[in-house]
FIMI-65397 format. One line per 5 residues: number of its first residue (from 0); for each residue x, y, z of C-alpha. Coordinates in steps of 0.25 Angstrom, whole numbers, plus 2048, in hexadecimal, padded with zeros to 3 digits. Each point is the difference from the previous one (the first is absolute). Example, Ala and Ser with C-alpha at 12.3 -4.5 7.8 and 13.67 -1.06 7.14 Angstrom:
2
0	831:7EE:81F ~ 806:80E:7FE
! end
This chain:
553
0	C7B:F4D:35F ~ 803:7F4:806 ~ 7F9:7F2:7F9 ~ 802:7F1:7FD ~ 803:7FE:7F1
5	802:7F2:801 ~ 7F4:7FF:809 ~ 7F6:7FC:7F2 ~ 7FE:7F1:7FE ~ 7FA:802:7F2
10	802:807:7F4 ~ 7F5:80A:803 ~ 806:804:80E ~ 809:80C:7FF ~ 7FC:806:7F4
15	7F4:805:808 ~ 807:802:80F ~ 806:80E:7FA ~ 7F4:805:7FD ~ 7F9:803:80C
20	80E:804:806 ~ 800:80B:7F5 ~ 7F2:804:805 ~ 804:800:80F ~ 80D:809:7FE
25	7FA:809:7F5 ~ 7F3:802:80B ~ 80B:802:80A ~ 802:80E:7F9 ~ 7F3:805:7FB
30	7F4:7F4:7FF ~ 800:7F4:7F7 ~ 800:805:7EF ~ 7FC:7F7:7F3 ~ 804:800:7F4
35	7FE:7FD:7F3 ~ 7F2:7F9:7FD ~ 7F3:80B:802 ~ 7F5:7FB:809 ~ 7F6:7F4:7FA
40	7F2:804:800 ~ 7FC:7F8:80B ~ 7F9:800:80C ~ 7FB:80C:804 ~ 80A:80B:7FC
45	7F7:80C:800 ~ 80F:808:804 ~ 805:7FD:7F2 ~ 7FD:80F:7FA ~ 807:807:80B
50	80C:7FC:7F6 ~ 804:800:7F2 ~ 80A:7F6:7FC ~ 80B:803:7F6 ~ 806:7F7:7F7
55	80D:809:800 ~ 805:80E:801 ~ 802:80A:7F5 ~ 80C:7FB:7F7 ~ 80D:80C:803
60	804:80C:7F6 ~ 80D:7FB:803 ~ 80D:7FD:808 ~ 803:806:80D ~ 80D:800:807
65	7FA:7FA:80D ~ 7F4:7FD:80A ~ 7FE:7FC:80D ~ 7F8:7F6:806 ~ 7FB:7FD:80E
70	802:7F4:806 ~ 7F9:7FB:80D ~ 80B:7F7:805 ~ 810:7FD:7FE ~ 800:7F3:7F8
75	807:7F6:808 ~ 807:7FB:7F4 ~ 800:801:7F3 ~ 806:7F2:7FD ~ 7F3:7FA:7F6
80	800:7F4:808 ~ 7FC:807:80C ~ 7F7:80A:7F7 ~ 7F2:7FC:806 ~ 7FA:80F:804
85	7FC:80C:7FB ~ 80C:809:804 ~ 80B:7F5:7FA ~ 7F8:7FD:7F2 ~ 7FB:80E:7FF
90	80F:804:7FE ~ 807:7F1:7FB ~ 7F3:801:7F4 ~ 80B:80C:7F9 ~ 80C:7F8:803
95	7FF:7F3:7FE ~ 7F8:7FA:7F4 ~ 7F9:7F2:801 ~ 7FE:7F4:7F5 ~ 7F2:804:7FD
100	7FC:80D:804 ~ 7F1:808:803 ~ 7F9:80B:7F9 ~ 7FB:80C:805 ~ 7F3:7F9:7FB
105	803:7F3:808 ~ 803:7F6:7F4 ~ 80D:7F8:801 ~ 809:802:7F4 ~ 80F:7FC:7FD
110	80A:807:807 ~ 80D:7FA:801 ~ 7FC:7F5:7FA ~ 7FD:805:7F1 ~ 7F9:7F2:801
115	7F7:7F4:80A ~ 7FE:7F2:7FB ~ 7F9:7F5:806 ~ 805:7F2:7F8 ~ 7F9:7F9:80A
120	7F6:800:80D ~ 80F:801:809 ~ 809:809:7F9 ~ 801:80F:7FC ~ 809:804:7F7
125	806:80E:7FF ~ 808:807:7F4 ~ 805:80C:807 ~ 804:80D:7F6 ~ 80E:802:7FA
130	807:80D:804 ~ 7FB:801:80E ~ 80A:809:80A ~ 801:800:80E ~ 803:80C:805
135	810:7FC:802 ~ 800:800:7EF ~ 800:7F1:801 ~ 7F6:7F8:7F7 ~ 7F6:7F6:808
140	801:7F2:7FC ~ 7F7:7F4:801 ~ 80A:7FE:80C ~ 7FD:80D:807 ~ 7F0:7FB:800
145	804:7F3:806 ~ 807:804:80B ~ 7F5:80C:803 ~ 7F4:7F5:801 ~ 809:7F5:807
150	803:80A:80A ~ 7F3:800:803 ~ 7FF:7F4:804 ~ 80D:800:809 ~ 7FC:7FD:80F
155	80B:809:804 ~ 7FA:80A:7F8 ~ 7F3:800:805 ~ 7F8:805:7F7 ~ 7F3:806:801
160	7FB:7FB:7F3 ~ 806:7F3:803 ~ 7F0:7F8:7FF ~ 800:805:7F2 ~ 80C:7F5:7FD
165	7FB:7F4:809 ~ 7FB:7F9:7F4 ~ 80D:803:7F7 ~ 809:7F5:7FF ~ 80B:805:7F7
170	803:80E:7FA ~ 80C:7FF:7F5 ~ 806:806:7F4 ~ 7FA:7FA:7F3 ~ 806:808:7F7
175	809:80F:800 ~ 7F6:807:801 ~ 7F4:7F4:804 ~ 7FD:7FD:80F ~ 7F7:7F3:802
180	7F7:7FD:810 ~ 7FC:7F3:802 ~ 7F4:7FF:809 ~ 7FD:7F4:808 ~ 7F0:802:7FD
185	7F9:806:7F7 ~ 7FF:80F:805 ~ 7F9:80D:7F8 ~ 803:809:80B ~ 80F:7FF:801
190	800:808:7F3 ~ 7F9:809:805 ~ 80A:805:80A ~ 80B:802:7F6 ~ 7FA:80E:7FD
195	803:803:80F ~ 80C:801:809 ~ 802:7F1:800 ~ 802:800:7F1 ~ 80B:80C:802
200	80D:7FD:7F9 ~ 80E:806:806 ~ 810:7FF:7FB ~ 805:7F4:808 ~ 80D:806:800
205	7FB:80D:806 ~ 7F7:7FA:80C ~ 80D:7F5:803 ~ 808:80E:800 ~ 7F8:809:808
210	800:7F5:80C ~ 7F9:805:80C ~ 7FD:80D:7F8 ~ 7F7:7FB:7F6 ~ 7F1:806:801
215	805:80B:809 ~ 80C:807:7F9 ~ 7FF:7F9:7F5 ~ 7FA:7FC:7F3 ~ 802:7FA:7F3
220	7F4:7FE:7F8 ~ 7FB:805:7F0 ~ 7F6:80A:804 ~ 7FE:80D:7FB ~ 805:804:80D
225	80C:7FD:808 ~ 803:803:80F ~ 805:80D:804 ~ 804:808:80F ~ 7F7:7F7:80A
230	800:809:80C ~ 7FC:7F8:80B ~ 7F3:804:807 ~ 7FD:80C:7F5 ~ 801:7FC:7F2
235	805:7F6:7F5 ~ 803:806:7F3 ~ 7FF:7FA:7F2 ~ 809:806:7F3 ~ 7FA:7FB:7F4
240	808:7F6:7F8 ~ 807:803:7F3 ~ 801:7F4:7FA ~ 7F1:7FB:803 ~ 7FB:7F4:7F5
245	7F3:807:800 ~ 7F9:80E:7FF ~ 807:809:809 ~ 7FC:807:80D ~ 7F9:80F:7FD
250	807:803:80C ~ 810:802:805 ~ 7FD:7FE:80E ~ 7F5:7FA:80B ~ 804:803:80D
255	7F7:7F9:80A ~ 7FD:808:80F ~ 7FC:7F7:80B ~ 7F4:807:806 ~ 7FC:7F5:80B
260	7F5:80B:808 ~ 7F3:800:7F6 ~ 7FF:80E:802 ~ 80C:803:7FF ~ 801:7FB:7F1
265	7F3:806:7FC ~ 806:80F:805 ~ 80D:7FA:7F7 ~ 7F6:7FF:7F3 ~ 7F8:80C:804
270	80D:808:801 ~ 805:7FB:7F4 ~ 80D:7FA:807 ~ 7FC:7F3:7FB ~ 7F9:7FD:7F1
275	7F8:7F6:803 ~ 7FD:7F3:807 ~ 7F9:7F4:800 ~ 7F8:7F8:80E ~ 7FA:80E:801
280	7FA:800:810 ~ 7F0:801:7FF ~ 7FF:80A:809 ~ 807:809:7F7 ~ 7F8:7FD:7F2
285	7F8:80E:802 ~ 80B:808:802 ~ 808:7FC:7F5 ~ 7F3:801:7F9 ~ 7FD:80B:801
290	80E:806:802 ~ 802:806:7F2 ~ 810:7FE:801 ~ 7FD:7F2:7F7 ~ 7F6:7F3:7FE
295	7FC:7F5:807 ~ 7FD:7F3:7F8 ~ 7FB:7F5:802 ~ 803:7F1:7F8 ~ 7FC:7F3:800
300	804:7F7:80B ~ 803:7F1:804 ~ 7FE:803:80E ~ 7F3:7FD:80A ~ 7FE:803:80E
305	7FB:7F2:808 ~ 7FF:7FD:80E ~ 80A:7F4:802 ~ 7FC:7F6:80A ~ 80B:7FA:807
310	7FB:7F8:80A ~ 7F7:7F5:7FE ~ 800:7F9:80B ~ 7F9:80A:809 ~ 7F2:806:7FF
315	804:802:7F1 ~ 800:7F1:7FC ~ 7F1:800:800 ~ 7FE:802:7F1 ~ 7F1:808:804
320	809:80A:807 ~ 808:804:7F7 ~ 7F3:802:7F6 ~ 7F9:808:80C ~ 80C:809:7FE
325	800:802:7F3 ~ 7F2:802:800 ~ 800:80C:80A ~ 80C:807:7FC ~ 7FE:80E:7FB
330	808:7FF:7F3 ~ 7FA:80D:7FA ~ 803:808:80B ~ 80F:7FB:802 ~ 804:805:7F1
335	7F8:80C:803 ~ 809:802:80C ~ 80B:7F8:7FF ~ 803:803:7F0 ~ 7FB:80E:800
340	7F6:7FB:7F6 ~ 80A:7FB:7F6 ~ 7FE:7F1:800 ~ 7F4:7F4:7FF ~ 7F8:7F7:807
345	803:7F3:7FC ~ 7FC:7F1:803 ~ 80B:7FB:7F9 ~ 80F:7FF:805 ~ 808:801:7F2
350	7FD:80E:7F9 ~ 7F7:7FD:7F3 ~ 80C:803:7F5 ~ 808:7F3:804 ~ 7F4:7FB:7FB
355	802:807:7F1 ~ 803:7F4:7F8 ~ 7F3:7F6:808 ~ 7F6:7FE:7F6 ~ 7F2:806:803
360	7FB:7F2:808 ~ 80C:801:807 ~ 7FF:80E:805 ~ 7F2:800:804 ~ 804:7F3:808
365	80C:805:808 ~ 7F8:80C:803 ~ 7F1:7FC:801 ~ 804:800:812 ~ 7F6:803:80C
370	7FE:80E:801 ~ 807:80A:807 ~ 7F3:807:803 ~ 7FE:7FF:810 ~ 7F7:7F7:806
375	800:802:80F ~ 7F5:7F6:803 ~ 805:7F6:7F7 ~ 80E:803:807 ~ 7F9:7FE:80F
380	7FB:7F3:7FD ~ 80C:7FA:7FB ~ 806:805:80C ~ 7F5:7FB:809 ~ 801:7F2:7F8
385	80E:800:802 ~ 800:801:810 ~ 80A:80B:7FE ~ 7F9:80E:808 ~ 807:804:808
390	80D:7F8:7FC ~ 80D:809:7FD ~ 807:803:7F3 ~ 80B:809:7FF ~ 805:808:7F6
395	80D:806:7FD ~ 803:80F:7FC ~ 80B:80A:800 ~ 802:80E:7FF ~ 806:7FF:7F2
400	7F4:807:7F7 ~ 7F3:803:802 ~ 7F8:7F4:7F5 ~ 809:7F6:80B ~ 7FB:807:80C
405	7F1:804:7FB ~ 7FF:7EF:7FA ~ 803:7FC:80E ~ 7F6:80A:806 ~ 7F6:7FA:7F6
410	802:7F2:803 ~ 7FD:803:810 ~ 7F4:808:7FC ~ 7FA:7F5:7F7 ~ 803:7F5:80A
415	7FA:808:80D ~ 7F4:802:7FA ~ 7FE:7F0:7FD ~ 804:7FC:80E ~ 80F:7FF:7FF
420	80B:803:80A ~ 80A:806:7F4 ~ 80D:808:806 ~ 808:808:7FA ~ 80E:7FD:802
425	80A:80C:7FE ~ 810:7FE:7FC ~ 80B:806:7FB ~ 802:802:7F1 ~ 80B:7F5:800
430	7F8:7F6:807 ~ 7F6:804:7F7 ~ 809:7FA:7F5 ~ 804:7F5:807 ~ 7F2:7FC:7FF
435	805:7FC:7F3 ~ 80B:7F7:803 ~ 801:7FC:80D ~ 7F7:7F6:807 ~ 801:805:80D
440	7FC:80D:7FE ~ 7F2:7FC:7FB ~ 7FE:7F7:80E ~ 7F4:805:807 ~ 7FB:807:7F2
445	7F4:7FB:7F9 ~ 800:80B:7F4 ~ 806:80B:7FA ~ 7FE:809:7F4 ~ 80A:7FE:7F3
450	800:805:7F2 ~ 805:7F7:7F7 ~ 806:802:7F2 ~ 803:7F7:7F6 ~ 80E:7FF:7F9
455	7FB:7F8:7F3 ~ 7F2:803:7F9 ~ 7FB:7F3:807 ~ 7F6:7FD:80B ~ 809:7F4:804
460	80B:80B:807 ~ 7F5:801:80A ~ 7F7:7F5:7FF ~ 80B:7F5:803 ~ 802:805:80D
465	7F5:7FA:806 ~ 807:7F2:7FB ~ 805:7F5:80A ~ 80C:805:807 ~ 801:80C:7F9
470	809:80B:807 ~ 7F6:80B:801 ~ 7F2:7F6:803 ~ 804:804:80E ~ 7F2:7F8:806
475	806:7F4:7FA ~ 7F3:7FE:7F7 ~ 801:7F1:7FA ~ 7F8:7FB:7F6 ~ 802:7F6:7F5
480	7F6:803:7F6 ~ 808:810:800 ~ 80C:7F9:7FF ~ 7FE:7F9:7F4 ~ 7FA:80C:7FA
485	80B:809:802 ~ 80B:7F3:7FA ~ 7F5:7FF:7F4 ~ 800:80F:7FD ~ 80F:802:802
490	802:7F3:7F6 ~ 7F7:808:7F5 ~ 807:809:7F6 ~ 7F3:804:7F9 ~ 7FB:80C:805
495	7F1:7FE:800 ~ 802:7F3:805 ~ 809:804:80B ~ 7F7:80C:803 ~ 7F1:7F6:801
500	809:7F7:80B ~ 804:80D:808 ~ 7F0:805:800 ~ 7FE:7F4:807 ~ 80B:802:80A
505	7FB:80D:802 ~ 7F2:7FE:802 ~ 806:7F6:80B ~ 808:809:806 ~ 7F5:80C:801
510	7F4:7F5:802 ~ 809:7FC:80D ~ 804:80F:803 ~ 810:7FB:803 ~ 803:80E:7FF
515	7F4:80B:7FF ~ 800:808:7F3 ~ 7FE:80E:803 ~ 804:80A:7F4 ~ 806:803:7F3
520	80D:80C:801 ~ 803:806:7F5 ~ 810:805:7FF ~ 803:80F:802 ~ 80D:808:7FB
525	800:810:7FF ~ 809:806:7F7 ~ 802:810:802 ~ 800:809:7F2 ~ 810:7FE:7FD
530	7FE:7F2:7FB ~ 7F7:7F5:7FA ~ 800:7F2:7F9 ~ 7FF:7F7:80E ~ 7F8:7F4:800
535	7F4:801:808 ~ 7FF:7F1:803 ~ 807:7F8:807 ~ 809:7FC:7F6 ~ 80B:808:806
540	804:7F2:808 ~ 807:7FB:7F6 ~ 800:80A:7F2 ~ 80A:80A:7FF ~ 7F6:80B:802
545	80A:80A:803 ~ 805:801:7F3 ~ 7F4:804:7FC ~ 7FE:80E:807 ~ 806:80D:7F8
550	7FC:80E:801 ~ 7F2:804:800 ~ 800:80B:7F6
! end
């Protein structure tokens, strides 16, 4: 997909731009899919018992030889550096391993790194493990870490995690096995992201070898995993490596099939031709439900479905409009429809477990937001007030999943019936996506749905877009007192402390509706009765969760 990674003017840019690109793509197969972090009790999520969240699947009997997986789309690439979607990092999270590294339970631990010291508010220091192979047989080195981060740095790289490294200033070896980044500023998010593809770390002689070739034919990384057959436009396979540092995989093989047609990769896990699958299509919940041929779970997500606002400078910019909105917008009956059931009113945009570390003050703060019950009259007046009847506001949609196409039905119902003009603009899947990246495709759009998951247990990931200049606050929002929120919180290591600042700019950002909250979406993966052991968050990102699947009985 096609995107400006140089286009961030602060360190907080293009870690965030990835994400709703992912969304966009992934809903361009089957409907936008969370992840890892269950839905907050808040609002008014009446839907929450149509679905039982499960903090994992049943731990396997055994190895297996092999398993297949669906995948909805091809990777473009498997270079980590470009790794920003779900089909790339649902396959590279086997492969290659990162510095810090996720659990299935969403807590960053050591990975590569056996060790993360901060000396002082600018550096990070990282003793990486002894023994560690790439899957060539050579043994990484502090080098081999240096050259993976600086490349992500490297304009002519381009890399889509390139934000996370605007506020680096030096990465070198410290030591044989010891790495040391300098930061310019203060900044507790930057570690953060060494759990995910940003942190990834790859054999610098291997990359410089493979050429053109690296990400698409080849692969040198320390996963349990090391990259087999790729068939272009069917399937990439995966052999388990041999001489892997850490538990080994309970499975030979993963073969993943590209299934692009929702129904035709829910007929695959029905059939049995494929094992399993995550970003499982909403429509096809039931079926697989109740299917008998194996279980659907569900996991705690990151993820929550808004409304973006794109275009301020319009009807939109009236603050009051936006509120009218979001007042009259039939949440309950979008996760009714558009999620089967299976999600959460909320009037908050981060899901309530980035939230897990906020002290009680905090968390009642960052979620204490008007309330999603709707309020017609209310909602009229504010309209009347406004001058706006009559004005047009138009909203973007595709045919690339139902919650996309039944949010975008929604948001014309609630704003006909308080006097607006809202269109429903249709395009393609692709200029869906370039909603994303490309500001001439969002000319003449005032709004469009997204759901948006966080790659860090941080509200910051999605709270700084609404930051001056920031790549994805497409309305061009501009507002000092934000501004200097988001520079306090990124500047404060201490959890709490960073979490009560981010409460505020949430309550900002809700308060001001710069993107309307609508739901809470748990992640989804069915496994069929061969096999077992997946995570069922959304984890799989950037955890070797392949490793962890073995036979069923």
């Amino acid at each position: 997909m096609s995107r400006d990674p140089l286009r961030p003017a602060s360190a907080s840019e293009a870690r965030r731009s990835r994400r709703p690109l992912a969304v966009a793509v992934t809903a361009a197969a089957l409907g936008l899919v969370a992840a890892c972090s269950g839905p907050p009790s808040t609002g008014t999520g009446a839907q929450a018992d149509a679905f039982k969240l499960s903090a994992g699947t049943p731990v396997p009997a055994g190895d297996i030889s092999s398993f297949t997986w669906a995948s909805y789309a091809e990777p473009l690439t498997l270079d980590y550096a470009m790794a920003f979607d779900y089909p790339s990092n649902t396959i590279l999270s086997n492969v290659c391993e990162s510095l810090m590294k996720w659990t299935p339970q969403l807590k960053e631990v050591p990975g590569l790194a056996q060790r993360a010291s901060h000396p002082d508010p600018t550096t990070w220091v990282y003793d990486l493990r002894p023994g560690v192979h790439f899957h060539d047989g050579s043994t990484m080195t502090a080098d081999d870490v240096v050259y993976s981060l600086s490349r992500q740095m490297d304009p002519k790289v381009g890399a889509a995690w390139a934000g996370v490294f605007q506020n680096v200033t030096s990465i070198t070896k410290t030591g044989p096995l010891e790495v040391t980044v300098k930061l310019k500023t203060p900044d507790a998010v930057f570690p953060q992201y060494m759990a995910t593809a940003a942190g990834v770390v790859a054999s610098e002689k291997g990359v410089k070898a493979a050429g053109a070739n690296w990400g698409s034919g080849t692969l040198d990384c320390t996963g349990p995993f090391k990259l087999g057959a790729w068939n272009k436009g069917q399937s990439i396979e995966l052999d388990r490596f041999a001489d892997y540092w850490g538990t080994p995989a309970k499975s030979g093989k993963v073969t993943f099939e590209f299934l692009t047609d929702p129904s035709a990769r829910t007929n695959a896990m029905l059939t049995g031709a494929v094992d399993g699958g995550y970003l499982i299509p909403t429509e096809s919940y039931q079926r697989l439900r109740t299917s008998g041929v194996g279980t659907l779970y569900f996991g705690e997500s990151l993820s929550t479905v808004n409304v973006n606002v794109t275009n301020m400078k319009g009807v939109l910019g009236d603050a009051r409009v936006r509120e009218a909105l979001s007042l009259a917008l039939d949440r309950a009956g979008f996760v009714k429809q558009g999620l089967a059931g299976n999600g959460q009113v909320t009037n908050a945009l981060t899901d309530k477990a980035a939230w897990a570390m906020a002290d009680p003050s905090t968390l009642k703060s960052a979620f204490d937001l008007p309330s999603t019950t709707p309020d017609l009259a209310k909602a009229k007046e504010l309209i009347k007030e406004a001058g706006a009847a009559g004005k047009t506001v138009t909203v973007a949609t595709s045919a690339i999943g139902q919650d996309v196409s039944l949010l975008a039905t929604a948001i014309q119902a609630a704003g006909t019936e308080i006097g607006l003009n809202v269109q429903v603009k249709t395009i393609a899947p692709d200029a869906f996506s370039a909603l994303f990246t490309d500001p001439k495709a969002r000319v003449g759009i005032d709004m469009f749905p997204e759901t948006y998951y966080l790659s860090i247990t941080d509200p910051m990931d999605l709270l700084a877009n609404f930051q001056t200049g920031n790549y994805q606050n497409y309305a061009g929002y501009s507002n000092p007192a934000y501004d200097k929120l988001v520079q306090q919180a990124t500047g404060t290591d201490d959890p709490a402390s960073r979490l009560a600042v981010e409460a505020k700019m949430q309550q900002i950002a809700v308060q001001q509706n710069l993107w309307i909250p609508v739901a809470d979406w748990p992640t989804a993966v069915f496994l069929n009765k061969r096999i077992t052991g997946a995570p069922t968050s959304i984890s799989y990102l950037y955890y070797p969760w392949a490793a962890d699947i073995g036979a069923a009985r």
